[in-house]
C-alpha positions in Angstrom: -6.9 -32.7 -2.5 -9.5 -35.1 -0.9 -11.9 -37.3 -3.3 -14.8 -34.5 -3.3 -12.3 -31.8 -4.2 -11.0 -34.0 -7.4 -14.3 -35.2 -8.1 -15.5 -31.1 -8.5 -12.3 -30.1 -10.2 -12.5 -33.1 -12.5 -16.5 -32.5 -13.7 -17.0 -28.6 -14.3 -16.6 -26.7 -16.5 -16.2 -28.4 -20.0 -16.4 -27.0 -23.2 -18.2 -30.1 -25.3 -20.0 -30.0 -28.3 -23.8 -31.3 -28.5 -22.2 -34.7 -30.5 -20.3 -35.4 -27.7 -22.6 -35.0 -25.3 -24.7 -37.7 -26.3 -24.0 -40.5 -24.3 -23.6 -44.1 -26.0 -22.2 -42.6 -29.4 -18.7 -42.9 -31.1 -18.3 -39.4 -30.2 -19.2 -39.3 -26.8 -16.5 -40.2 -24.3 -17.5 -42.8 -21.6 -14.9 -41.8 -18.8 -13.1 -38.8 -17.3 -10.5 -39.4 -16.3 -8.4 -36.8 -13.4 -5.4 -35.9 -14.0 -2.4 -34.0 -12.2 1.0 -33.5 -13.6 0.5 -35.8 -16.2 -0.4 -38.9 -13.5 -3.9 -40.4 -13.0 -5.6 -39.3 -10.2 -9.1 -41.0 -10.3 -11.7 -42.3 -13.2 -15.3 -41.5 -13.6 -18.2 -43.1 -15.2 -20.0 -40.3 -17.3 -23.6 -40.4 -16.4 -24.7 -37.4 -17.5 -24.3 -33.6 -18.7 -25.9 -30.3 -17.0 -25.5 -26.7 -17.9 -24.7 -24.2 -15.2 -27.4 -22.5 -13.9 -29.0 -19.0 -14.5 -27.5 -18.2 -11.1 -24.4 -19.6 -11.5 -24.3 -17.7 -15.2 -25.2 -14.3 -13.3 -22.2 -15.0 -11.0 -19.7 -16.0 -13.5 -20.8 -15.5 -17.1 -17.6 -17.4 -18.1 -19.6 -20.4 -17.6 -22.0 -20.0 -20.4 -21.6 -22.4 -23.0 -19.8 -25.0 -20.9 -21.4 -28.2 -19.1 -20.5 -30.4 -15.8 -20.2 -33.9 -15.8 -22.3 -36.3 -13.2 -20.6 -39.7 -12.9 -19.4 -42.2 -10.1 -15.9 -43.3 -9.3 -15.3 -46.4 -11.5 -13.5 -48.8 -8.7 -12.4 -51.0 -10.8 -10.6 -48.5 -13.9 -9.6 -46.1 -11.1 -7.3 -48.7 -9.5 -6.3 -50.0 -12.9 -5.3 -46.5 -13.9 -4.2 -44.4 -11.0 -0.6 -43.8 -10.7 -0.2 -44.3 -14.7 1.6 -41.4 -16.6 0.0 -40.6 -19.5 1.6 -37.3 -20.2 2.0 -38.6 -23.9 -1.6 -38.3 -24.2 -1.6 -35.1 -22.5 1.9 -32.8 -22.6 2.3 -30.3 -19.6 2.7 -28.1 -22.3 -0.9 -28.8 -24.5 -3.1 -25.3 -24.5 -6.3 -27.6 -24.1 -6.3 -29.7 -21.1 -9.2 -31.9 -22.4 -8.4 -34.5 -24.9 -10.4 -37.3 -26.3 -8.7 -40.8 -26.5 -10.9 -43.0 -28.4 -13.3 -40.8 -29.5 -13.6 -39.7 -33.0 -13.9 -36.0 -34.1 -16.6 -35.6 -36.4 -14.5 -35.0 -39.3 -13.3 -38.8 -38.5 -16.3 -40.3 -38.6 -17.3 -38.9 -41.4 -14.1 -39.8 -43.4 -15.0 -43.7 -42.5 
C-alpha cells in the first residue's frame, strides 16, 4: 500500500461521537495512528473532522453518521512508532477496530 492509500484507509469512515470530535479536549484524540496486523504503519496529526457528503451519502448510505479525519503525517511520532506492535492495545481479534488510548470516555471523566 503506498502513503496515499494508508493515509485514505486510515482517515474515513469513523464512527465518533460529537465529544470526541472536539479537538483540544480530554476526550478528543490528538493522533491516528495506522495500523496492520497489529504493527504501526504511519501516525497522523488530527487536524480536523468532515462528514461525507450528500453525494457520497446517496452513493453509499452506510456512511451517514460517520466522519473522516484531515491530518498530516507526524515525521517525527511516525518514525518513533512505526514497526511497534501494539496488538495489546488492539487484539486481531477486537470487534471494534478503533480504540482510544489516552482518551477518557465520558463516563471517566465524569467519575473524576
Amino acid at each position: 500500500m503506498d502513503d496515499e492509500a494508508l493515509y485514505v484507509a486510515t482517515r474515513q469512515w469513523w464512527r465518533i461521537g460529537a465529544e470526541r470530535m472536539k479537538l483540544g479536549t480530554s476526550r478528543s484524540p490528538e493522533w491516528a495512528m495506522a495500523v496492520y496486523k497489529g504493527v504501526v504503519r504511519a501516525v497522523y496529526r488530527i487536524e480536523r473532522w468532515r462528514p461525507p457528503s450528500a453525494k457520497q451519502i446517496v452513493a453509499e448510505p452506510q456512511l451517514k453518521g460517520r466522519w473522516a479525519l484531515t491530518g498530516k503525517l507526524d515525521p517525527e511520532l511516525t518514525k518513533r512508532y512505526v514497526g511497534s506492535d501494539v496488538s495489546a492495545k488492539l487484539p486481531l481479534s477486537a470487534q471494534n477496530p478503533i480504540r482510544y488510548v489516552n482518551c477518557p470516555s465520558p463516563t471517566q471523566d465524569d467519575a473524576k
